[in-house]
C-alpha positions in Angstrom: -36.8 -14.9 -11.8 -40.0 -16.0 -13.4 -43.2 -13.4 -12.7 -45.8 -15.0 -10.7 -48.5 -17.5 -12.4 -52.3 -15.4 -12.1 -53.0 -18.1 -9.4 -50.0 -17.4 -7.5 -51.2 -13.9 -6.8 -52.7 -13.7 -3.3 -53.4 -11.5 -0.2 -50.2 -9.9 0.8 -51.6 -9.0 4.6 -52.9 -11.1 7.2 -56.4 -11.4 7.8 -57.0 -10.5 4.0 -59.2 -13.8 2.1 -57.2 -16.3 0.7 -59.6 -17.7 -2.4 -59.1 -14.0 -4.2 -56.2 -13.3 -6.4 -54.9 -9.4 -6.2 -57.5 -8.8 -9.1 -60.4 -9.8 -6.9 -60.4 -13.1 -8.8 -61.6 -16.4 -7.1 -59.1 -19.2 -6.9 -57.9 -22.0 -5.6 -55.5 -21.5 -2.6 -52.0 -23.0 -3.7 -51.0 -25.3 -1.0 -48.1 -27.1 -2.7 -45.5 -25.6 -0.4 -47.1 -26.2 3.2 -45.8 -28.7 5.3 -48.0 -31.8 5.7 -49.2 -32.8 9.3 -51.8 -34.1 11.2 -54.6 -32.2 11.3 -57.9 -32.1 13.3 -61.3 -29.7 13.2 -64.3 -31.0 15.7 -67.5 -28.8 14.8 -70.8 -29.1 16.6 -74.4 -27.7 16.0 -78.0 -27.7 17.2 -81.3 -28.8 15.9 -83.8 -27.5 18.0 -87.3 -29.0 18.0 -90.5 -29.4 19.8 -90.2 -32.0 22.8 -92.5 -34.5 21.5 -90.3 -34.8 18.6 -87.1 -35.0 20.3 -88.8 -38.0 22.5 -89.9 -39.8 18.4 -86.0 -39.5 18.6 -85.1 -40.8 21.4 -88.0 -44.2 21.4 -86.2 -44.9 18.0 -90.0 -45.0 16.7 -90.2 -42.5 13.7 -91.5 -43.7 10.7 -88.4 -43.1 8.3 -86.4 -45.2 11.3 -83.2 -44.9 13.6 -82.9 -40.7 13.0 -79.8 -40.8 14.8 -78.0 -43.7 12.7 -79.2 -42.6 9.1 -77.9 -39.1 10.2 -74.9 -40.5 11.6 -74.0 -42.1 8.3 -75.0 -39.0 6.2 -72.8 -37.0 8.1 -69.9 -39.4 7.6 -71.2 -38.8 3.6 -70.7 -35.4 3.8 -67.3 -35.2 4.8 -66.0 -37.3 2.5 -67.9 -35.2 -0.5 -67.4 -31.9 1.0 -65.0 -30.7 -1.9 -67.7 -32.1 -4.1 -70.1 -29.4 -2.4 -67.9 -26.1 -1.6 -66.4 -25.1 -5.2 -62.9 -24.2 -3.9 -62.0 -26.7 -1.5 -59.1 -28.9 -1.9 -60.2 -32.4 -1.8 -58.4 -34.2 0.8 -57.9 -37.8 2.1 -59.6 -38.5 5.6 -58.4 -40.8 7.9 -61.1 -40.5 10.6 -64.4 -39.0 10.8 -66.2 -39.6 14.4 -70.0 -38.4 14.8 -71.8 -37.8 17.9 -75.0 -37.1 19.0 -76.2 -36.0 22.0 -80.1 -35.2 23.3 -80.6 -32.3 25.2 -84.5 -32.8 26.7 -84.0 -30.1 29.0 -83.3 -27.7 25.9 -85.5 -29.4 23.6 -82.8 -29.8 20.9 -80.0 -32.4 19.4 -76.5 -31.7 19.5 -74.1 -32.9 16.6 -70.5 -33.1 17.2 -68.4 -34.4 14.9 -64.4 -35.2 15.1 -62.4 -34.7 11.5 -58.7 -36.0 10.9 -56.5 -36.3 7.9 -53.1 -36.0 7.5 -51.9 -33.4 5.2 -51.6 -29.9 3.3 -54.9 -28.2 3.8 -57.3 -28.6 7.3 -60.3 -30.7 7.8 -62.6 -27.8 8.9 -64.8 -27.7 6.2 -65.4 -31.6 6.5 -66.1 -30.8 9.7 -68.8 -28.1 8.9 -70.1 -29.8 6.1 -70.8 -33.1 8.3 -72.3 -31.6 11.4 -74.4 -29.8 8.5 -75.5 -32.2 6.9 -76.1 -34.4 10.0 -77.9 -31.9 11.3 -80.6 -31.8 7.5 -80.6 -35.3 8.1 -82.9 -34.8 11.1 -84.6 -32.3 10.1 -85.5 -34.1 6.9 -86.6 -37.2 8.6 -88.9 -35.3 11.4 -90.1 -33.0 9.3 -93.4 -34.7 9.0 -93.8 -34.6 12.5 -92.3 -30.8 13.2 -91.8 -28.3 10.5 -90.4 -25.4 13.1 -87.0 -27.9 13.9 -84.4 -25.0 14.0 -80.6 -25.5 12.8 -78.4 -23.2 14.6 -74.8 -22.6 16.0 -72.9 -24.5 13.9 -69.0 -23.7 13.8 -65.8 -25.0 14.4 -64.7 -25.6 17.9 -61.4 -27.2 17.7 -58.7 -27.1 15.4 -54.9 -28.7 15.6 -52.6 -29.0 13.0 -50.6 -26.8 10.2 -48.8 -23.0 10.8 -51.5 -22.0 12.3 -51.2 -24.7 15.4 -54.5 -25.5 17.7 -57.1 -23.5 19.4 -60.2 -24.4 21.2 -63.1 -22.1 21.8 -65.3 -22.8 24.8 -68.7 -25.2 24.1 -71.8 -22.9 23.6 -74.7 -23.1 25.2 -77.9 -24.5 23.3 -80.4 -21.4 24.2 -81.0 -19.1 21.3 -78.9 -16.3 21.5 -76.1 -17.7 23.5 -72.6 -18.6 22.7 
């Protein structure tokens, strides 16, 4: 029996983090022996902002342009770049990346939701994170001239399906600070 490569070395218990080697090490999780499936990750986050901003939004009449689309495609962006961006991510293949956003007046704030799927080794959460993320900049950077206090807030993964671990959903939050 060979001895394990250095990069072989990982956590031996569950819950323990998988990108450190016994030594404490970073590396790159091996994923050569999973099972490829389909797998999915939906994230969502808020951009909170003052209401007259939200309503620039929602007329479609700020300077820079359609917020919404621009962010829409940066978003897209992102997930296709987001093992570009996080240093030990596996680079995967997406098949579909779906972004939506939704304006909430009565909370003053834009929700981003976006839908990940690829088909193979590794999940598609942190394409998801990185879109709504991004997305979510995206506004802020093209409304900043007209609201410096925007807030980005509650992002995280939502949904998940695919690989050992299976699927689970948490419930939607709520878009008031401090809830959810």
């Amino acid at each position: 029996m060979n001895p394990p490569k250095k990069h072989d070395i990982g956590p031996t218990q569950p819950g323990e983090l998988t990108h450190f080697d016994a030594a404490g090490q970073a590396h790159m999780v091996d994923i050569g022996d999973k099972q490829e499936t389909r797998r999915v990750a939906i994230a969502q986050g808020t951009i909170k902002m003052h209401p007259d901003t939200l309503a620039v939004i929602a007329s479609g009449s700020a300077k820079k342009g359609d917020v919404l689309g621009v962010a829409r495609i940066a978003a897209i962006m992102a997930a296709k770049r987001t093992a570009d961006l996080i240093p030990l991510c596996h680079p995967i293949a997406l098949t579909r990346v779906a972004v939506d956003f939704t304006l909430d007046a009565e909370n003053s704030c834009v929700v981003c939701a976006v839908e990940v799927e690829s088909f193979g080794k590794t999940g598609a959460e942190m394409e998801a994170l990185t879109s709504v993320q991004i997305g979510l900049l995206t506004i802020y950077d093209m409304c900043k001239a007209v609201d410096r206090q925007m807030i980005i807030s509650q992002v995280r993964v939502v949904h998940k399906r695919g690989g050992k671990s299976g699927e689970w959903t948490v419930q939607p939050f709520s878009t008031e600070p401090g809830r959810g």
